[in-house]
C-alpha positions as CSV (number, residue, x, y, z in Angstrom):
1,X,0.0,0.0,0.0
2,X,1.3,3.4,-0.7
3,X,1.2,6.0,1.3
4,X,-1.7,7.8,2.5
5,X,-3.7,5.0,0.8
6,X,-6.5,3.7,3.1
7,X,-7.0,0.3,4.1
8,X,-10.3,-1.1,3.5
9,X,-12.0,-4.3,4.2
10,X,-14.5,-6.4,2.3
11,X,-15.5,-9.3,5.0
12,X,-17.9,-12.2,3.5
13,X,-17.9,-10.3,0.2
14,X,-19.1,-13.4,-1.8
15,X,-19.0,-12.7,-5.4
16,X,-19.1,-8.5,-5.3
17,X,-16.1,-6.5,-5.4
18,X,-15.6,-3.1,-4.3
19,X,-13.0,-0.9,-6.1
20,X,-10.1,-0.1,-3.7
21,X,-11.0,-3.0,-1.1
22,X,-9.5,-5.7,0.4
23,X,-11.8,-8.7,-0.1
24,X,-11.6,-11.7,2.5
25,X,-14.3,-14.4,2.4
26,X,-13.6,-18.4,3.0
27,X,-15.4,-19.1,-0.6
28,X,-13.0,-19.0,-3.1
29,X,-14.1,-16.3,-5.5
30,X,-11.6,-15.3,-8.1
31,X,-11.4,-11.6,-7.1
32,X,-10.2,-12.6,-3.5
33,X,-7.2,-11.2,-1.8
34,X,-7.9,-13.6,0.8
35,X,-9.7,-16.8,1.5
36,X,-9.8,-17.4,5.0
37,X,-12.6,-17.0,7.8
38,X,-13.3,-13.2,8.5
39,X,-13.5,-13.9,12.0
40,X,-9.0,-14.7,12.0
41,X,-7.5,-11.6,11.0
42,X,-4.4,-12.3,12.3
43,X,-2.6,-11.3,9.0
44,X,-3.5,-7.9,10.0
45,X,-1.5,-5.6,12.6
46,X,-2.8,-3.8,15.7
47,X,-4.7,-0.7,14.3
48,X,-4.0,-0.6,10.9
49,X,-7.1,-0.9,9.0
50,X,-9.3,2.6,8.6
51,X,-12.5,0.6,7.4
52,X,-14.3,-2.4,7.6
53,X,-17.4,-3.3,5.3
54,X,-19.6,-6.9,6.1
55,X,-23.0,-7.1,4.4
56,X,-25.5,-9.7,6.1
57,X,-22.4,-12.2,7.1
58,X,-22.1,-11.2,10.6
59,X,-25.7,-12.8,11.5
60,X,-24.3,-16.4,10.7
61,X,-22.5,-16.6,14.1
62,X,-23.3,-18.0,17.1
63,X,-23.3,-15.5,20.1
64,X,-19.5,-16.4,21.2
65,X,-18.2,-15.7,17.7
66,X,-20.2,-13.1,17.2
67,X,-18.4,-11.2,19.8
68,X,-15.0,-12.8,19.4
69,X,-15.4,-11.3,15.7
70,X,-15.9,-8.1,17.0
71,X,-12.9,-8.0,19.5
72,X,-10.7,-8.7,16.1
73,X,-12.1,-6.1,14.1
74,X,-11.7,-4.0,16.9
75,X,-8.1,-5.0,17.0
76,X,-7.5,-3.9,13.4
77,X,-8.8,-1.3,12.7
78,X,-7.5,2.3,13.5
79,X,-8.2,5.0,16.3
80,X,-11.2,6.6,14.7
81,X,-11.6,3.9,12.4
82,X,-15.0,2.4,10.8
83,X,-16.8,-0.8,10.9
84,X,-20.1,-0.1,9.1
85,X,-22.4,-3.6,9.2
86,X,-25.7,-4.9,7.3
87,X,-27.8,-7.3,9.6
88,X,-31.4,-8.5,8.8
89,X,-33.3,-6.0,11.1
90,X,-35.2,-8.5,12.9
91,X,-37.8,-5.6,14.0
92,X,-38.4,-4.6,10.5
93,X,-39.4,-8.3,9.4
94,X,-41.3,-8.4,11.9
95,X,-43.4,-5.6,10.8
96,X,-43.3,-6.9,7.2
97,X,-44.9,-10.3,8.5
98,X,-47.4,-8.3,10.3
99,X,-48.4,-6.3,7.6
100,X,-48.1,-8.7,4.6
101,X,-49.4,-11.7,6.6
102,X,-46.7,-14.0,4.4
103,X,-44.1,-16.0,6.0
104,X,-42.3,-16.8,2.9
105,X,-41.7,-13.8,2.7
106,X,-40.1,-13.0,5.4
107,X,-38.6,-16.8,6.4
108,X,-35.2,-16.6,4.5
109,X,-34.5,-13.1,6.1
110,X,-34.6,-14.8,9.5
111,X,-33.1,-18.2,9.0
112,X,-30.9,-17.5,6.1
113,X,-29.8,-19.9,3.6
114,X,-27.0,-19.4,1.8
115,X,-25.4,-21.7,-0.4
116,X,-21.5,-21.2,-1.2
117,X,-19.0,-22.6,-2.7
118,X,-17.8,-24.4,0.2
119,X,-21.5,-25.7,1.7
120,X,-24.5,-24.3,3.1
121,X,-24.6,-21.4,5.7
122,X,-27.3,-20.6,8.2
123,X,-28.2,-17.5,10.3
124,X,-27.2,-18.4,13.8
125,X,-28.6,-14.9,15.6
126,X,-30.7,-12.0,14.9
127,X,-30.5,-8.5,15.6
128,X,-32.5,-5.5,16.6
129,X,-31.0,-1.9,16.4
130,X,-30.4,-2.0,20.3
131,X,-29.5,-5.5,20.8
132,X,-26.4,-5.0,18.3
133,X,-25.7,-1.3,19.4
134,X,-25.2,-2.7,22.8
135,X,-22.6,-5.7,21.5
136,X,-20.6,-3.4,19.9
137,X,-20.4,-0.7,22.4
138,X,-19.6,-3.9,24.9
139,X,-16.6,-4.5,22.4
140,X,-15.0,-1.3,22.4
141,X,-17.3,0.9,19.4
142,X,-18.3,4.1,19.8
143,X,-20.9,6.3,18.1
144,X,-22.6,3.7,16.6
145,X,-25.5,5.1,14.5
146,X,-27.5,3.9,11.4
147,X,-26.3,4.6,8.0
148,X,-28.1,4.9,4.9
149,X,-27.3,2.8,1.8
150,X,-28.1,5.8,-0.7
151,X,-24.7,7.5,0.9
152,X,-22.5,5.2,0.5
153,X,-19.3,4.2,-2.0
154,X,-21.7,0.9,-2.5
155,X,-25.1,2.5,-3.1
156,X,-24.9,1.3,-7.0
157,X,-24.3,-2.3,-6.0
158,X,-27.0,-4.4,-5.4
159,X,-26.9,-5.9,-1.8
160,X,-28.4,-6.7,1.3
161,X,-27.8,-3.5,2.6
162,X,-31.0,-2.3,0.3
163,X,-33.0,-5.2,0.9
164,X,-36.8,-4.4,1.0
165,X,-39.9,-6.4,1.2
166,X,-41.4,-6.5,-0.6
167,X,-38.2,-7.7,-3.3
168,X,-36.0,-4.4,-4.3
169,X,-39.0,-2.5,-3.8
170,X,-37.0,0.8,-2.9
171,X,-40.0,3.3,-3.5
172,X,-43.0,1.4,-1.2
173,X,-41.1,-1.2,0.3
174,X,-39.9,-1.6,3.8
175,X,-36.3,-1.6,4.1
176,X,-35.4,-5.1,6.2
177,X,-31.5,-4.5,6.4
178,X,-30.1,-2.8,9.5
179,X,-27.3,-1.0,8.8
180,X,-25.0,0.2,11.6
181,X,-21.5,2.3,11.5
182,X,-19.5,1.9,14.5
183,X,-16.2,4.2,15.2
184,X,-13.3,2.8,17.2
């Protein structure tokens, strides 16, 4: 990296890649830099990292990992750096259910199913915008606060970030994704 050049992190990027990025995911997609689990970032130093990006990965850990996750992104990244994170808002499916009355809809949001290149994933927790506010205050974030897809470096690529029930329904839909930015 040259100088002055940010370092920026693409955890569980699956198949999308993000200009200027450093993308890490244990499925071996061609446009990797690494392929290892995005919970061991030991190929990192102490504060070095000024953001970190995950889009709807973070839900597929248990409670344990979750947090152990957190602790090593906390590690790496910077004084005053970023961790901005995309959950499935468990309180805004909720209010899809009740208002559309269709579990199918919703179902996939809550339990995940993701199939990669290396098996089946699950989600193993869901969030609320308190419930993960208060997990990563407890590790060491600051400032957390919701951000808004439409202002990001992303907004023009399709992800789970902007999902909406009902599907990519960004005018009337309800957006399902809860997107938090947390400063260390």
């Amino acid at each position: 990296m040259s100088v002055g050049t940010k370092v920026k992190l693409h955890l569980g990027c699956g198949k999308r890649h993000f200009p200027g990025f450093i993308h890490i995911d244990r499925d071996p997609w061609e446009h990797l830099d690494y392929q290892r689990d995005i919970k061991d970032l030991s190929n990192f130093e102490d504060n070095s990292v000024d953001l970190i990006y995950l889009c709807h990965c973070f839900n597929s850990f248990d409670d344990d990992d979750a947090r152990a996750a957190l602790k090593e992104w906390h590690r790496i990244l910077k004084k005053g750096g970023i961790l901005r994170i995309a959950v499935p808002d468990f309180e805004a499916i909720s209010k899809a259910y009740l208002k559309f009355k269709d579990l199918k809809l919703v179902k996939r949001l809550v339990t995940g199913y993701y199939k990669g290149k290396l098996g089946t994933d699950y989600h193993r927790s869901v969030y609320d915008e308190a419930t993960l506010k208060k997990l990563l205050e407890e590790c060491g974030f600051k400032n957390v606060h919701r951000w808004d897809w439409r202002k990001t470096f992303h907004a023009e690529y399709d992800d789970y970030s902007q999902a909406y029930l009902p599907h990519m329904d960004k005018e009337n839909g309800m957006l399902v994704s809860l997107n938090l930015e947390a400063e260390k």
